[in-house]
C-alpha positions as CSV (number, residue, x, y, z in Angstrom):
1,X,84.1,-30.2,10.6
2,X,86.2,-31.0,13.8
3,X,88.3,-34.2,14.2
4,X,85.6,-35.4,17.1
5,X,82.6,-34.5,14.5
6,X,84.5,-36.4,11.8
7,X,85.3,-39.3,14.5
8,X,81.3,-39.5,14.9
9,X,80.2,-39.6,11.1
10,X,83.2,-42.6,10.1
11,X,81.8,-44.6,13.3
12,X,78.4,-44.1,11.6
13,X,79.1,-44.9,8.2
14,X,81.5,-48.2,9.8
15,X,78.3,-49.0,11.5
16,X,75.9,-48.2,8.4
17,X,78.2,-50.9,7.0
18,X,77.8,-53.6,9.4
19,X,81.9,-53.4,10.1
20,X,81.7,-53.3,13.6
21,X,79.6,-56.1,13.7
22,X,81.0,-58.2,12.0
23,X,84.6,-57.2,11.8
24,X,86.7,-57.4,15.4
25,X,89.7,-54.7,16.6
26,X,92.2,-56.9,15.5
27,X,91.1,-56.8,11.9
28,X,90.9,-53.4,11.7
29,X,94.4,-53.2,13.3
30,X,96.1,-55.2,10.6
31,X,93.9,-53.1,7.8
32,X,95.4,-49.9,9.5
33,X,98.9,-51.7,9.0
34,X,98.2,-52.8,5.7
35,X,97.3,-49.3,4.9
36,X,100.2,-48.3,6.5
37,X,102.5,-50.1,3.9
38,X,100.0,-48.2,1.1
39,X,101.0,-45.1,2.3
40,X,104.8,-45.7,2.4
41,X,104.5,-46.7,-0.5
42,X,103.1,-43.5,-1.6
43,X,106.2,-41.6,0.3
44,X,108.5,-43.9,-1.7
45,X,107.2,-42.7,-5.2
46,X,106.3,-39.3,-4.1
47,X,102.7,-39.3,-4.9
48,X,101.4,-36.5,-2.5
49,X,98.1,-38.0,-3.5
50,X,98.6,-41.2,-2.2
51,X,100.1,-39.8,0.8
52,X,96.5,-38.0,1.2
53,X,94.4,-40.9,0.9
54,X,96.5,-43.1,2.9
55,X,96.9,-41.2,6.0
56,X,93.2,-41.2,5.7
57,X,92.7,-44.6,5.1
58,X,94.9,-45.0,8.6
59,X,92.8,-42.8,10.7
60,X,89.5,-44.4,9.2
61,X,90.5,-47.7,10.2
62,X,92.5,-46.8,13.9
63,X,89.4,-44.6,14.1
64,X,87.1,-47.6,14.0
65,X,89.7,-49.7,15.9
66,X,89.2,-47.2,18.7
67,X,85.5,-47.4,18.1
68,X,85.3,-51.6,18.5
69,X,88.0,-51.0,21.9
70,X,85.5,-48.4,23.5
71,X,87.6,-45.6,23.1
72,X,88.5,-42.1,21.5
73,X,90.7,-41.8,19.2
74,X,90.7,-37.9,20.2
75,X,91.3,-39.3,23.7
76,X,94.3,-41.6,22.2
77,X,95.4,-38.3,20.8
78,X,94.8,-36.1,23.7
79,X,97.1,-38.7,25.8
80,X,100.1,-39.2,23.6
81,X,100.3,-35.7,23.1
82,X,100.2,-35.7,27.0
83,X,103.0,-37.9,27.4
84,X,105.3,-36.2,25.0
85,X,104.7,-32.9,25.8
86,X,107.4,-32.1,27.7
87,X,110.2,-34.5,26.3
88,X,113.4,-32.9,25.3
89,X,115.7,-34.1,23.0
90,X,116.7,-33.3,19.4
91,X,116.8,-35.3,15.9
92,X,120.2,-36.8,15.1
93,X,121.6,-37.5,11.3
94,X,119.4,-40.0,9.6
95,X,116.3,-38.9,11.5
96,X,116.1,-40.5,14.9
97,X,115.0,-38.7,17.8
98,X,117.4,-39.5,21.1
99,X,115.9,-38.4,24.2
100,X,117.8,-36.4,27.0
């Protein structure tokens, strides 16, 4: 299944749910934040499982935040990727990236 195929069947099944209508973008913002925190705390105790199922709980919900603000989260994607594309700069101790 492709990410925009996958994009289509979680707006469906938010739908099927009645979350977009009666849930708003700014809900399902601060559940992708909240789910956020779940999966750092996976990171934190190294539970690659919980890493799995919270960077999918993420996407679900920024997928359905992107659904409720008309948009695509490939497009989102698609954009960012457009933006960084051609940035130059390299990772420094302690993991920050400094731009030239």
């Amino acid at each position: 299944m492709t990410f925009e195929e996958l994009e289509l069947v979680i707006q469906k099944w938010a739908d099927d749910r009645e979350i977009t209508a009666h849930s708003s973008p700014r809900a399902q913002l601060l559940k992708a934040v909240s789910e956020l925190g779940e999966l750092c705390d996976a990171e934190i105790k190294n539970d690659l499982e919980g890493v799995v199922d919270g960077v999918g709980d993420v996407l679900v919900c920024l997928i359905i935040y992107c659904q409720m603000m008309k948009l695509s989260t490939a497009f989102c994607l698609k954009c960012a990727y457009f933006e960084i594309k051609d940035r130059k700069g390299r990772m420094v101790e302690g993991g920050a990236f400094v731009k030239e």
